[in-house]
Residue, then its C-alpha position, 0 to 999 in steps of 0.5 A: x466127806x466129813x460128818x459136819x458136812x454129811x449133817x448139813x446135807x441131811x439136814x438140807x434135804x430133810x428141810x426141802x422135804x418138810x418144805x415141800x409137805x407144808x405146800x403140799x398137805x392137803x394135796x391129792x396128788x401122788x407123791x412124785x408130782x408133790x416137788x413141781x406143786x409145793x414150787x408152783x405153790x410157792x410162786x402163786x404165794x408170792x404172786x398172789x399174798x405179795x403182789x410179784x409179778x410172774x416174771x419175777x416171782x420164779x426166780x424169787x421162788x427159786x432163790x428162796x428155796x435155795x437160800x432155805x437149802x443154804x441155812x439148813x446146810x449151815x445150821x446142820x453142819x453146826x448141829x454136828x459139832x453138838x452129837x460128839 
């Protein structure tokens, strides 16, 4: 595994981290169960603020956060041409 691609794995999961603390900051819930409450909070957003139906905001849900893993990999693979 090359360095561009080991900065846009790092750079993926440290963005679903900061992903997944935005939804779930002011939460009391232990930290195991933060990834199942930021993607519920995600598809009540969607449901709720944009007026998705449930049917469909899961999938969408789904797709956004891959689209979100998708352009932190990009932008971190190009990252690593910057350091060297």
């Amino acid at each position: 595994m090359n360095r561009s691609i080991l900065f846009g794995i790092c750079s993926s999961i440290l963005g679903l981290i900061g992903l997944i603390f935005l939804f779930t900051a002011s939460s009391n819930l232990p930290v195991h169960q933060w990834p199942v409450e930021a993607f519920q909070g995600l598809v009540f957003t969607l449901v709720w603020a944009v007026g998705v139906p449930e049917s469909l905001a899961y999938p969408a849900a789904a797709l956004s956060v891959l689209a979100v893993l998708a352009v932190l990999f990009v932008v971190g693979k190009k990252a690593s041409g910057w350091w060297g």
